[in-house]
PDB file with one MODEL, atoms N, CA, C and O in Angstrom:
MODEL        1
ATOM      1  N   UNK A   1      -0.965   2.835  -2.143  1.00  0.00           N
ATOM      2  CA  UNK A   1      -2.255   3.398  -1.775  1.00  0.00           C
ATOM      3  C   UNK A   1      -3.030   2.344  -0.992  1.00  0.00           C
ATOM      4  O   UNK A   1      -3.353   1.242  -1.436  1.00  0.00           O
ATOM      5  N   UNK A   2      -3.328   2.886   0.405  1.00  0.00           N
ATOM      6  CA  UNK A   2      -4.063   1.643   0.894  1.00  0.00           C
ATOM      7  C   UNK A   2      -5.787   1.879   0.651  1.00  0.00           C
ATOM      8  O   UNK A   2      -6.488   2.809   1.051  1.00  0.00           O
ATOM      9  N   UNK A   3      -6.096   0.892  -0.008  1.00  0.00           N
ATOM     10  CA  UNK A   3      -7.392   0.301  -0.505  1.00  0.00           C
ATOM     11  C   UNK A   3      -8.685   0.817   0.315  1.00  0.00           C
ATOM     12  O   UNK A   3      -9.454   1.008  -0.628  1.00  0.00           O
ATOM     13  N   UNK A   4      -9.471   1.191   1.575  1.00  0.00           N
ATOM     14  CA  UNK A   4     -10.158   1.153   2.352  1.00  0.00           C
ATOM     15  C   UNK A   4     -11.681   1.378   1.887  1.00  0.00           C
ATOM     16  O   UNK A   4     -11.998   2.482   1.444  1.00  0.00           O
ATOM     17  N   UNK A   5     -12.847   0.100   2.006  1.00  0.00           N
ATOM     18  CA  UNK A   5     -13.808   0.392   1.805  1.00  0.00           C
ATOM     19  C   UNK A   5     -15.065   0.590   3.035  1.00  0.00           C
ATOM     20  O   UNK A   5     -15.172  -0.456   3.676  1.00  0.00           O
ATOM     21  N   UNK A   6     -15.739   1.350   3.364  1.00  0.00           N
ATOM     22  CA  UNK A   6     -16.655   1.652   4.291  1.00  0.00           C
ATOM     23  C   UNK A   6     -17.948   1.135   3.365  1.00  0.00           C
ATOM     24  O   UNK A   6     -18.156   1.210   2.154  1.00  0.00           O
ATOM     25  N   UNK A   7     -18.709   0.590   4.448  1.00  0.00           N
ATOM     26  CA  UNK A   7     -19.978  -0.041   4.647  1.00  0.00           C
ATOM     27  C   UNK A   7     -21.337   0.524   5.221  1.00  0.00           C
ATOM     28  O   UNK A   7     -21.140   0.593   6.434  1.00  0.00           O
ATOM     29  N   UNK A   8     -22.548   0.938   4.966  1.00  0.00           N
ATOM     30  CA  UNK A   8     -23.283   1.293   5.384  1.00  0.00           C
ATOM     31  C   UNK A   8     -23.268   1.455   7.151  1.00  0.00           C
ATOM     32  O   UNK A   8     -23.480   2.467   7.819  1.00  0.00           O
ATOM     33  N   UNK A   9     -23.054   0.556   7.441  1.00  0.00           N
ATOM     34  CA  UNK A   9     -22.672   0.687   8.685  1.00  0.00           C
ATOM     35  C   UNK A   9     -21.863   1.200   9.133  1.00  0.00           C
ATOM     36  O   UNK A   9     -21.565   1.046  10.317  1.00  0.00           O
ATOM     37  N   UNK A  10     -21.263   1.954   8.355  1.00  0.00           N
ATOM     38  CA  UNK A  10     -20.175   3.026   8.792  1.00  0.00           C
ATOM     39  C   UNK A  10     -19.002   1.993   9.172  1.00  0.00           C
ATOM     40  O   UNK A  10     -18.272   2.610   9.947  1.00  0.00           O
ATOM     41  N   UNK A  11     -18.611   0.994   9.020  1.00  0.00           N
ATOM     42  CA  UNK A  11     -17.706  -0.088   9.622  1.00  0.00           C
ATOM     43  C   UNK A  11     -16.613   0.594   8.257  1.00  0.00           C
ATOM     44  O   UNK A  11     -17.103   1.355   7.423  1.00  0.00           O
ATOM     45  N   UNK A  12     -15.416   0.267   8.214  1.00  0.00           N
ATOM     46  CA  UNK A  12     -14.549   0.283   7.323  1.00  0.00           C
ATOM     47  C   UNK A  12     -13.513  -0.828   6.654  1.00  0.00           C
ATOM     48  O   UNK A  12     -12.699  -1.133   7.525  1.00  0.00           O
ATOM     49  N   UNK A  13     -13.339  -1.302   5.833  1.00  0.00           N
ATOM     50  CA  UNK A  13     -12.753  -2.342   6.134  1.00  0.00           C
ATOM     51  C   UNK A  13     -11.258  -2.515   4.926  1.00  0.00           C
ATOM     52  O   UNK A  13     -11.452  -2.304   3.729  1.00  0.00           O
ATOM     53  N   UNK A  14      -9.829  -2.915   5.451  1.00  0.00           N
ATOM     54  CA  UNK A  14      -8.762  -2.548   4.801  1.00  0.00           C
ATOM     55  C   UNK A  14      -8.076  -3.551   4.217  1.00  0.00           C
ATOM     56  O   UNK A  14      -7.335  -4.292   4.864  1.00  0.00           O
ATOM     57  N   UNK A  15      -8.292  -3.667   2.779  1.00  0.00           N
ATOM     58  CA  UNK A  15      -7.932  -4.454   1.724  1.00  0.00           C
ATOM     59  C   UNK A  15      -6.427  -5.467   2.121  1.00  0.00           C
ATOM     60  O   UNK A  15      -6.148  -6.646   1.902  1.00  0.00           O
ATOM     61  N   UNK A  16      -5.751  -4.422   2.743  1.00  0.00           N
ATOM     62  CA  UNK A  16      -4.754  -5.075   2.826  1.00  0.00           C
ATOM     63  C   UNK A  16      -4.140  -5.914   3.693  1.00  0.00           C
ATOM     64  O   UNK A  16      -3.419  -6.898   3.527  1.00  0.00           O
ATOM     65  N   UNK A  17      -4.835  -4.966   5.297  1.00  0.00           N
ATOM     66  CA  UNK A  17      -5.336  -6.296   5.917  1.00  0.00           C
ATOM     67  C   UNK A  17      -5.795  -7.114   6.488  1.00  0.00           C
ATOM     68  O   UNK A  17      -5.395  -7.689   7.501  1.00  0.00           O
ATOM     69  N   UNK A  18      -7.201  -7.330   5.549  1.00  0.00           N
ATOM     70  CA  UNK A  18      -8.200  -7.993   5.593  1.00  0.00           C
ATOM     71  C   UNK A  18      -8.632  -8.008   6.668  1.00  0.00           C
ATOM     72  O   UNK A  18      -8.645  -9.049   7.325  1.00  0.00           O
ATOM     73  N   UNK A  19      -9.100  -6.854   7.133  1.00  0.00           N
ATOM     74  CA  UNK A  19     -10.072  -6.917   8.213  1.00  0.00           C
ATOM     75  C   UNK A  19     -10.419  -5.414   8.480  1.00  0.00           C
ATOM     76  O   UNK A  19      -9.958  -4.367   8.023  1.00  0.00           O
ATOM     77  N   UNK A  20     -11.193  -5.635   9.196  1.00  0.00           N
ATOM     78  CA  UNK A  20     -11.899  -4.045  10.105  1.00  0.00           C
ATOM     79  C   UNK A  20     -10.443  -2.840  10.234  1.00  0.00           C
ATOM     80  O   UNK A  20      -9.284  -3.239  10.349  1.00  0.00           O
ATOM     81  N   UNK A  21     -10.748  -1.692  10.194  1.00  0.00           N
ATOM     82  CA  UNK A  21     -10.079  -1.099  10.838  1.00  0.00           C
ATOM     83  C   UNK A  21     -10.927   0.377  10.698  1.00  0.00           C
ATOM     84  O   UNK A  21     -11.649   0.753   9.775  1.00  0.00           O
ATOM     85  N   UNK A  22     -10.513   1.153  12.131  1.00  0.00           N
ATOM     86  CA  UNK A  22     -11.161   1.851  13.161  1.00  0.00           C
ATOM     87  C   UNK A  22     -11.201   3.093  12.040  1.00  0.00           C
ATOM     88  O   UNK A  22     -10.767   2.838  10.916  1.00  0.00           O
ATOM     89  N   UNK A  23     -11.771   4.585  12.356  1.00  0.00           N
ATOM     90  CA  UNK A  23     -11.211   5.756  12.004  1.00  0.00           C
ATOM     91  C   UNK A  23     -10.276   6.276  12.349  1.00  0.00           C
ATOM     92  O   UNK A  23      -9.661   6.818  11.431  1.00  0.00           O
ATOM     93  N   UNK A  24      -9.686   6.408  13.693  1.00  0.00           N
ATOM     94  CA  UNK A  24      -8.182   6.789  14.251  1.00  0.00           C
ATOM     95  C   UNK A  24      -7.392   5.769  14.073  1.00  0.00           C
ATOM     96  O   UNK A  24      -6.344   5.708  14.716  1.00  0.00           O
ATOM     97  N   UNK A  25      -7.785   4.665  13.065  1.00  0.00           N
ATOM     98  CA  UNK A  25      -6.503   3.698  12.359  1.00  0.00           C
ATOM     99  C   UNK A  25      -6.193   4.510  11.492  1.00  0.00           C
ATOM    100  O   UNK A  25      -5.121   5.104  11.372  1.00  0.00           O
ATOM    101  N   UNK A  26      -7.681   4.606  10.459  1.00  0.00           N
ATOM    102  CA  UNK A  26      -7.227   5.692   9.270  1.00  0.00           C
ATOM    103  C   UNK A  26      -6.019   6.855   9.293  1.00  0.00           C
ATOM    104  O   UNK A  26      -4.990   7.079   8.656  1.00  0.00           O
ATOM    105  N   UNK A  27      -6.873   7.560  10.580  1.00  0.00           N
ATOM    106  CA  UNK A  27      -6.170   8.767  10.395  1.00  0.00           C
ATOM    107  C   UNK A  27      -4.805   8.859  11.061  1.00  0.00           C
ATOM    108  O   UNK A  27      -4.218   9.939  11.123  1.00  0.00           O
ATOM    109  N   UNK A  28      -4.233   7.603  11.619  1.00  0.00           N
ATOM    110  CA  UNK A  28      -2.950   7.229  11.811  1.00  0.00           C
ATOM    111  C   UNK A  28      -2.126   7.114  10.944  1.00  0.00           C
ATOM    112  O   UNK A  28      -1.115   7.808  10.829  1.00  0.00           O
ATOM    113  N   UNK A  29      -2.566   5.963  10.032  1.00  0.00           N
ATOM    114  CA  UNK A  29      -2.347   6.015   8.850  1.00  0.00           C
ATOM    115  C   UNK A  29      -1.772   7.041   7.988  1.00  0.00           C
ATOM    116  O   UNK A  29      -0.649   6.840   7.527  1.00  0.00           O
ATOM    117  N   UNK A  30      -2.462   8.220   7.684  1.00  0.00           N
ATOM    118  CA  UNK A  30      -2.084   9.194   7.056  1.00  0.00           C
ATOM    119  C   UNK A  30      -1.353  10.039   7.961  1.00  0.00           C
ATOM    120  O   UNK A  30      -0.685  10.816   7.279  1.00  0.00           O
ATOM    121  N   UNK A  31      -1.158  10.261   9.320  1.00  0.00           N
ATOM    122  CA  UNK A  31      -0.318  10.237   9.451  1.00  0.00           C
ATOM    123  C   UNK A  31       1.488   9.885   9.572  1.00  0.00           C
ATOM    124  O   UNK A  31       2.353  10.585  10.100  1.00  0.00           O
ATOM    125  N   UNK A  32       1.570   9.121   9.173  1.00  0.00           N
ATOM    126  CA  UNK A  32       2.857   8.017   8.894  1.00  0.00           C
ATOM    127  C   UNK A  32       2.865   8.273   7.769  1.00  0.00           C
ATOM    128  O   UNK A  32       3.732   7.600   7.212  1.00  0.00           O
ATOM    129  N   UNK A  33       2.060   9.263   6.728  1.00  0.00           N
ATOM    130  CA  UNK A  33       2.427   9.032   5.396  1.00  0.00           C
ATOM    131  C   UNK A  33       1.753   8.809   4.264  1.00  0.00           C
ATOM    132  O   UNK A  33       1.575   9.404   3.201  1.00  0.00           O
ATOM    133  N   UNK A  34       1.230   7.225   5.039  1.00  0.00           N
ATOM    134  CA  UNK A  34       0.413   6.667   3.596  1.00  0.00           C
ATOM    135  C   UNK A  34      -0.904   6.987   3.302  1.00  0.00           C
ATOM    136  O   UNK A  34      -1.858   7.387   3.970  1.00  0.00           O
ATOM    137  N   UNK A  35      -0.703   6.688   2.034  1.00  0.00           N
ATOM    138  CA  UNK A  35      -2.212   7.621   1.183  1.00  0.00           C
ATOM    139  C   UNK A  35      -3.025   6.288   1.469  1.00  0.00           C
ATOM    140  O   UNK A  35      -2.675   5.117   1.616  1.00  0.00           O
ATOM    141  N   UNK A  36      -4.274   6.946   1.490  1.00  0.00           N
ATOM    142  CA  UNK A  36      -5.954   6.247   1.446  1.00  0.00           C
ATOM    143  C   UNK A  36      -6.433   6.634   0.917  1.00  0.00           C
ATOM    144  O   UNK A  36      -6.226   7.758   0.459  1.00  0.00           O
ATOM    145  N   UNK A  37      -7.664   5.673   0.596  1.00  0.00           N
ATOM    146  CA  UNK A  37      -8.148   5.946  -0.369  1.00  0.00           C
ATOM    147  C   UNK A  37      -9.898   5.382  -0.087  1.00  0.00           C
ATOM    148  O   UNK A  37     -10.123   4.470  -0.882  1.00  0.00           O
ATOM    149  N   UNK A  38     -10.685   5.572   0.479  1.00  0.00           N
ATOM    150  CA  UNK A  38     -11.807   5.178   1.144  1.00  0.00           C
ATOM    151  C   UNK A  38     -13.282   4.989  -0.381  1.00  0.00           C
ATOM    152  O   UNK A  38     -13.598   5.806  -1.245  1.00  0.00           O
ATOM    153  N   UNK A  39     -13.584   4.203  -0.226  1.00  0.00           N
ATOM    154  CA  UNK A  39     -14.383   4.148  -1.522  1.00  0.00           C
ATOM    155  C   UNK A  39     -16.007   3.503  -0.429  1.00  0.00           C
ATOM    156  O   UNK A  39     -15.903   2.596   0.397  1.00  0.00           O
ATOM    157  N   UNK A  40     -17.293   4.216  -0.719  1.00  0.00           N
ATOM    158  CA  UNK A  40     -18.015   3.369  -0.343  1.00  0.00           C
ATOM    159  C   UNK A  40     -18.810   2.326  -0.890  1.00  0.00           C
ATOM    160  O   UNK A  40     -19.352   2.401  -1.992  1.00  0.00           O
ATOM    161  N   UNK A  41     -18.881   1.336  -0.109  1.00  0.00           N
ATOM    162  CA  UNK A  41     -19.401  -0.224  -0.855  1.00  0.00           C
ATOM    163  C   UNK A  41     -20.337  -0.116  -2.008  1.00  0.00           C
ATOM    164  O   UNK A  41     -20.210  -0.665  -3.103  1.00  0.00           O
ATOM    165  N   UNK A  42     -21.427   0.779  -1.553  1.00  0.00           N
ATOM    166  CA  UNK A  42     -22.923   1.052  -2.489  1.00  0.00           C
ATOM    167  C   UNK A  42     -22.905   1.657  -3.271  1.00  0.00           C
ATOM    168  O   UNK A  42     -23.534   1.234  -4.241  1.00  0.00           O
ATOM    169  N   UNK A  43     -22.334   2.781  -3.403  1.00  0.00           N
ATOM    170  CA  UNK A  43     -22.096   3.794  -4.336  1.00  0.00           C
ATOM    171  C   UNK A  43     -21.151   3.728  -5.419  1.00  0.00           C
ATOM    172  O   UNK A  43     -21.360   4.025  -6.595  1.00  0.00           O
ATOM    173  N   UNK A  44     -19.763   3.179  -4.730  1.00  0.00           N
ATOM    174  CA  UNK A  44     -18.458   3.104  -5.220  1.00  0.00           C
ATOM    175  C   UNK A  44     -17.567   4.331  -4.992  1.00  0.00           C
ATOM    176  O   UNK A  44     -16.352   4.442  -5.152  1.00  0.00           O
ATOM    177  N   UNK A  45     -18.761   5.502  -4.448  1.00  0.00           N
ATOM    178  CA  UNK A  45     -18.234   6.800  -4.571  1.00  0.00           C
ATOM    179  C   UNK A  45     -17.193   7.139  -3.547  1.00  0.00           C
ATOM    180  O   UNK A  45     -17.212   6.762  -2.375  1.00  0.00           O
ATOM    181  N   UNK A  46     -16.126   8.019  -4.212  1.00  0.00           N
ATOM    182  CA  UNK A  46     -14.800   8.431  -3.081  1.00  0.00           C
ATOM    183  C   UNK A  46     -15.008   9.068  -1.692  1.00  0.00           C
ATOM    184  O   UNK A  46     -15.077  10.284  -1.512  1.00  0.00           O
ATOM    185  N   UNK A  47     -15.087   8.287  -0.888  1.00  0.00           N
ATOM    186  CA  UNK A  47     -15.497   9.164   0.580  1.00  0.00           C
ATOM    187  C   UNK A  47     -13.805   9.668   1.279  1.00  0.00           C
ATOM    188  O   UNK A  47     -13.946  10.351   2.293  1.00  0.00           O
ATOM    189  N   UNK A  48     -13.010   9.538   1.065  1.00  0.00           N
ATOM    190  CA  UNK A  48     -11.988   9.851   1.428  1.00  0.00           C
ATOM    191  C   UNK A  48     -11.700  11.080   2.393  1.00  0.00           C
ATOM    192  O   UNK A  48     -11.019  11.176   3.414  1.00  0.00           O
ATOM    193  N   UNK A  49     -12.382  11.871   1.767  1.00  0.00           N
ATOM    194  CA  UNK A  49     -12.240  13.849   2.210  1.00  0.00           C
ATOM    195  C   UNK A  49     -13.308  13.566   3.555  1.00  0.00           C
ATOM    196  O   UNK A  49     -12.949  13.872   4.692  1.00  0.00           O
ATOM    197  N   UNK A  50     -15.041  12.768   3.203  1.00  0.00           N
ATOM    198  CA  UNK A  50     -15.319  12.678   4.368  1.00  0.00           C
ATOM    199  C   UNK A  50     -14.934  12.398   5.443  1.00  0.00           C
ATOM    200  O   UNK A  50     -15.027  13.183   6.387  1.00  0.00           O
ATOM    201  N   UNK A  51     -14.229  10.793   5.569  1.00  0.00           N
ATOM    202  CA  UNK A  51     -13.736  10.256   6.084  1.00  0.00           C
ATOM    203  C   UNK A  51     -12.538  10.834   7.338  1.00  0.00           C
ATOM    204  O   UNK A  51     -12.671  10.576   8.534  1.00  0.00           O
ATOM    205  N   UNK A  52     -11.296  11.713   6.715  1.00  0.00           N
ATOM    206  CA  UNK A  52     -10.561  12.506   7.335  1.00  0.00           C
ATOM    207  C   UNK A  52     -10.833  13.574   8.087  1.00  0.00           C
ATOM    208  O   UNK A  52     -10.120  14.087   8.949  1.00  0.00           O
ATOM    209  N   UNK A  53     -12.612  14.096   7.477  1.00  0.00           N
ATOM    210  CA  UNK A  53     -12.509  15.402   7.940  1.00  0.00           C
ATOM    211  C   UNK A  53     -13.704  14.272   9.240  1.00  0.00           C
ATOM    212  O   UNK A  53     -14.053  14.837  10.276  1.00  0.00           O
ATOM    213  N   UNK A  54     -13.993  13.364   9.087  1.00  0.00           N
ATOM    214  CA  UNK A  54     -14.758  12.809  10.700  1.00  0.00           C
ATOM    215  C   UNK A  54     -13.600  12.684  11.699  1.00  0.00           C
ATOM    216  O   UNK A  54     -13.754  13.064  12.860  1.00  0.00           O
ATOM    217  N   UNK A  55     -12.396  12.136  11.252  1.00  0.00           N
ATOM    218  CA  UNK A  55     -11.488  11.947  12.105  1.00  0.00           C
ATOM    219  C   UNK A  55     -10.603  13.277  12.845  1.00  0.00           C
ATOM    220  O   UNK A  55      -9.963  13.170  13.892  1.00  0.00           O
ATOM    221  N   UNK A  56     -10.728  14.407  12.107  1.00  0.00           N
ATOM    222  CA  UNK A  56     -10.566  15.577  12.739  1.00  0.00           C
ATOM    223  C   UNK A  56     -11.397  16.127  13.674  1.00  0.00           C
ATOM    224  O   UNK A  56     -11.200  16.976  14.543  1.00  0.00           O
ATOM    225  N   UNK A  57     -12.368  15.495  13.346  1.00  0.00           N
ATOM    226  CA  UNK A  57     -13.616  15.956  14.189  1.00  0.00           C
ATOM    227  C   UNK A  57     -13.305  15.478  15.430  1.00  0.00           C
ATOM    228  O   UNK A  57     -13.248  16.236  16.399  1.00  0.00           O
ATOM    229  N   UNK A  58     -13.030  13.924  15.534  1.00  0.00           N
ATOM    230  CA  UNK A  58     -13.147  13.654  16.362  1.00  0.00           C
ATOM    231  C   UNK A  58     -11.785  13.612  17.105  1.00  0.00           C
ATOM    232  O   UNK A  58     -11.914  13.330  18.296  1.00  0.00           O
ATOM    233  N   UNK A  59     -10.846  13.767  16.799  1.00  0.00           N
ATOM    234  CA  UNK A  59      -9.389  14.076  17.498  1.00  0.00           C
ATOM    235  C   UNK A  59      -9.751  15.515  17.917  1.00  0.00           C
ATOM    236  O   UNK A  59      -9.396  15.603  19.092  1.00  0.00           O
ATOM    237  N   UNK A  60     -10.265  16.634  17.534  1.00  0.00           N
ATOM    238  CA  UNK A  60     -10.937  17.646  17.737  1.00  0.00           C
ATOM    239  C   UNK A  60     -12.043  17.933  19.138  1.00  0.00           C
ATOM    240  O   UNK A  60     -12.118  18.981  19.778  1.00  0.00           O
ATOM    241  N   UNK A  61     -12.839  16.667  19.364  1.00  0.00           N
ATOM    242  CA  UNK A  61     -13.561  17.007  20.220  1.00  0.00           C
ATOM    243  C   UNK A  61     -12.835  16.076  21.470  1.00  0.00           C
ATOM    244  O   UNK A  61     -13.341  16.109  22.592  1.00  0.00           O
ATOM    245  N   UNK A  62     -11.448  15.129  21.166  1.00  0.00           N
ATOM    246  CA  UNK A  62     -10.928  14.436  22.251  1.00  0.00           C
ATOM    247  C   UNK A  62     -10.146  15.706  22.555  1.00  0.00           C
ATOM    248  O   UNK A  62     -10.507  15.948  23.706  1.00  0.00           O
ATOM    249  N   UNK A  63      -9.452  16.478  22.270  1.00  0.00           N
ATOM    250  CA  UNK A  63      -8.083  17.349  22.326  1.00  0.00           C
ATOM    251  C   UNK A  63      -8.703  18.502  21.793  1.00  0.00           C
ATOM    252  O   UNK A  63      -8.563  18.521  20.570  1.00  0.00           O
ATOM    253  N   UNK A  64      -9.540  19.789  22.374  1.00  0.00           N
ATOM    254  CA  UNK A  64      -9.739  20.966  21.831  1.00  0.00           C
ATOM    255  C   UNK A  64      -8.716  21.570  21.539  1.00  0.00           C
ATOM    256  O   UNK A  64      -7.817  21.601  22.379  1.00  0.00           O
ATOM    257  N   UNK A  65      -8.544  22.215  20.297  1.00  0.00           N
ATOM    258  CA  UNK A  65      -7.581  22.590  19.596  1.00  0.00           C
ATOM    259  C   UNK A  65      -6.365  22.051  19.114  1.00  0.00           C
ATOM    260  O   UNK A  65      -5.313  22.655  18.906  1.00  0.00           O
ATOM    261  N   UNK A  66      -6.632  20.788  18.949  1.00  0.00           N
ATOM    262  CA  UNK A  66      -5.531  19.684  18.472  1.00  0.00           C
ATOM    263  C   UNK A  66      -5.136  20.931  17.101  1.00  0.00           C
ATOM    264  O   UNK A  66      -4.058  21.524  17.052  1.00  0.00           O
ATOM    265  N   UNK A  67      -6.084  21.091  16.250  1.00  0.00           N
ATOM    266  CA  UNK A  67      -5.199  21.652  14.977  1.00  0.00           C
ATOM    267  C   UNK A  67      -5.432  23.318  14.891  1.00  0.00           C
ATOM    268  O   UNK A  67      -5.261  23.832  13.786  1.00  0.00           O
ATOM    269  N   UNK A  68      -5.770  24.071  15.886  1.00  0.00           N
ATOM    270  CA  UNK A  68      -5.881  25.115  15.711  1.00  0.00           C
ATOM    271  C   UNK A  68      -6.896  25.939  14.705  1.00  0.00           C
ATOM    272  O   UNK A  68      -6.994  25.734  13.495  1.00  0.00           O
ATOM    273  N   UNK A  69      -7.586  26.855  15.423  1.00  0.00           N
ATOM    274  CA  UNK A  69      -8.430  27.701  14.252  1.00  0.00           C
ATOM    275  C   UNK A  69      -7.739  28.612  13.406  1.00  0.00           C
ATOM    276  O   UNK A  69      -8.588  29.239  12.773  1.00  0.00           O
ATOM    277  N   UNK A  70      -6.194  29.097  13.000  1.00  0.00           N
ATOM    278  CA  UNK A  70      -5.614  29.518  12.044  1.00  0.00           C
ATOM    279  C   UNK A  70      -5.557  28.396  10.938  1.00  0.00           C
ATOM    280  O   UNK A  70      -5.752  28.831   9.803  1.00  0.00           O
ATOM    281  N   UNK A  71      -5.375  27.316  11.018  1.00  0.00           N
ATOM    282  CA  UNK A  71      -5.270  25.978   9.967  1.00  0.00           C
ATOM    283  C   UNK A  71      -6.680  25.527   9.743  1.00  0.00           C
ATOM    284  O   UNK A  71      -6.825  25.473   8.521  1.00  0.00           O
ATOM    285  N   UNK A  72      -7.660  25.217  10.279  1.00  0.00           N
ATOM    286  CA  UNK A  72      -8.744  25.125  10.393  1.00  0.00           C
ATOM    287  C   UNK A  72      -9.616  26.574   9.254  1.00  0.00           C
ATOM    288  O   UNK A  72     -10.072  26.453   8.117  1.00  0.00           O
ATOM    289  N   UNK A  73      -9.583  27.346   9.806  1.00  0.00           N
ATOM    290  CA  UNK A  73      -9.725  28.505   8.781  1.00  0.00           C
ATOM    291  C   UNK A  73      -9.043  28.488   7.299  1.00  0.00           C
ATOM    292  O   UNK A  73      -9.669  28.678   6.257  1.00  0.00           O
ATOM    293  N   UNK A  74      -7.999  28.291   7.370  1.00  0.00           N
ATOM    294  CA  UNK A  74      -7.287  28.226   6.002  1.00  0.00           C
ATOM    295  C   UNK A  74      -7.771  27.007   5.524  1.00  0.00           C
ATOM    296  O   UNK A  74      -7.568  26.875   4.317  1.00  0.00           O
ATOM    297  N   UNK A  75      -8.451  25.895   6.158  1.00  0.00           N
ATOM    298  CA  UNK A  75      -8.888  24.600   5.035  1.00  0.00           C
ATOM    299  C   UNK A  75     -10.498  25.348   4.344  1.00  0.00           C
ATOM    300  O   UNK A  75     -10.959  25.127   3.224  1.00  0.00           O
ATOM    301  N   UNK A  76     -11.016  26.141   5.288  1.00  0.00           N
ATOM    302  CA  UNK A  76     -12.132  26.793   4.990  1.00  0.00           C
ATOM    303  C   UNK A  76     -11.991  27.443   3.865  1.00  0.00           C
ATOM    304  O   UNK A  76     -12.777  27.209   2.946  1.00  0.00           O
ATOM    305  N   UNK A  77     -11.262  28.109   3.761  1.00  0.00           N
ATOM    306  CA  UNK A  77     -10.857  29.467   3.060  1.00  0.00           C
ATOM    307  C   UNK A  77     -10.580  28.708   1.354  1.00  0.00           C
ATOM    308  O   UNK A  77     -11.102  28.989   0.275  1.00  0.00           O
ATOM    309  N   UNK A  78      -9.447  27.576   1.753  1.00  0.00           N
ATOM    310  CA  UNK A  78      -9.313  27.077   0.476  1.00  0.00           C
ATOM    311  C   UNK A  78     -10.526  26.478  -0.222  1.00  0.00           C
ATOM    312  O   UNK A  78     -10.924  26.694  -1.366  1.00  0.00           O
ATOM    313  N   UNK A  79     -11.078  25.598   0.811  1.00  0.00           N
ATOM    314  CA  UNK A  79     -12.760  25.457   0.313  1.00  0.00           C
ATOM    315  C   UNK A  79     -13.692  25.797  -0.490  1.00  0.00           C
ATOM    316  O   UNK A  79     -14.484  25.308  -1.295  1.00  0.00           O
ATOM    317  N   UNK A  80     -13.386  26.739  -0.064  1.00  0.00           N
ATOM    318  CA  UNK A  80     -14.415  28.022  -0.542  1.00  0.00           C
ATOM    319  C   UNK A  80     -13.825  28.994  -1.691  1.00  0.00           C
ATOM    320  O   UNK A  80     -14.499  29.991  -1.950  1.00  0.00           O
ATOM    321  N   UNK A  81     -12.843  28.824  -2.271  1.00  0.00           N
ATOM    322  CA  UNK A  81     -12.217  29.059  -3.409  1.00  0.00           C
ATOM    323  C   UNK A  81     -12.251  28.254  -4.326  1.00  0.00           C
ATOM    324  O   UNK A  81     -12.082  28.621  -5.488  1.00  0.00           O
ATOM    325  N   UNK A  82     -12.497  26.883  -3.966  1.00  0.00           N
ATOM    326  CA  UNK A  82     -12.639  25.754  -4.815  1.00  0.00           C
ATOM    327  C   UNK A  82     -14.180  26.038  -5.151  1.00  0.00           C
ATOM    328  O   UNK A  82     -14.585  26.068  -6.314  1.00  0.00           O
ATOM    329  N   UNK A  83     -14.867  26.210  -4.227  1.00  0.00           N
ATOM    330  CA  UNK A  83     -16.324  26.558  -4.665  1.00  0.00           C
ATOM    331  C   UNK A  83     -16.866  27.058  -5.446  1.00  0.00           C
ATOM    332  O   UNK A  83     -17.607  26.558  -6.291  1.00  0.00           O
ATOM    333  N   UNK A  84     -16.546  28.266  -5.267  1.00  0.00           N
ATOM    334  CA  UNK A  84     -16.314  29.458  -5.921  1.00  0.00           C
ATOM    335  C   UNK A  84     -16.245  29.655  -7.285  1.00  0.00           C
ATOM    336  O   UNK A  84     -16.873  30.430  -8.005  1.00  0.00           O
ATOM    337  N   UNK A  85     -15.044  28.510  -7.636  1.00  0.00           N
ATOM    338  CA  UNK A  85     -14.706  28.655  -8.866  1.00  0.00           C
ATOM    339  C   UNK A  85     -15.703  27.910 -10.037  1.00  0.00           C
ATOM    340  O   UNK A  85     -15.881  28.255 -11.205  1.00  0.00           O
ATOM    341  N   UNK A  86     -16.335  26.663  -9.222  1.00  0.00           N
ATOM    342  CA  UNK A  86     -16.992  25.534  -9.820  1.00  0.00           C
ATOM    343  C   UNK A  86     -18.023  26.439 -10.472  1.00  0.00           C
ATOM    344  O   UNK A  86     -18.914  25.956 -11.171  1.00  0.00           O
TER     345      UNK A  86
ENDMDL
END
């Protein structure tokens, strides 16, 4: 699990190794596989889900329709079942 903590400054920074790394590092990252795990400095709280869903965003607004609105909808959909239930 790689370690990753974000900073008020929105900066991120990766335990393992030891230094800065970008959001399309992140979401490289999980692509290749490996799990993250994003914690923020102040809070301690799990930003993880934020984190991925900025990087969709923004592979999203480089590449319109990088992931399609059928998949896009279905993350909605599951969403909102999770909601739902709470």
């Amino acid at each position: 699990m790689r370690e990753i903590t974000r900073y008020a400054n929105r900066k991120m920074y990766d335990s393992r190794t030891r230094g800065y790394i970008t959001l399309d590092a992140v979401a490289r990252l999980v692509c290749k596989g490996e799990q993250v795990k994003v914690t923020d400095r102040d809070t301690k709280g799990d930003m993880t889900s934020a984190v991925l869903l900025q990087a969709m965003m923004e592979w999203e607004k480089g590449k319109p329709g990088a992931f399609g609105s059928p998949a896009l909808s279905g993350l909605i959909r599951g969403a909102g079942k999770k909601k739902a239930r709470k």
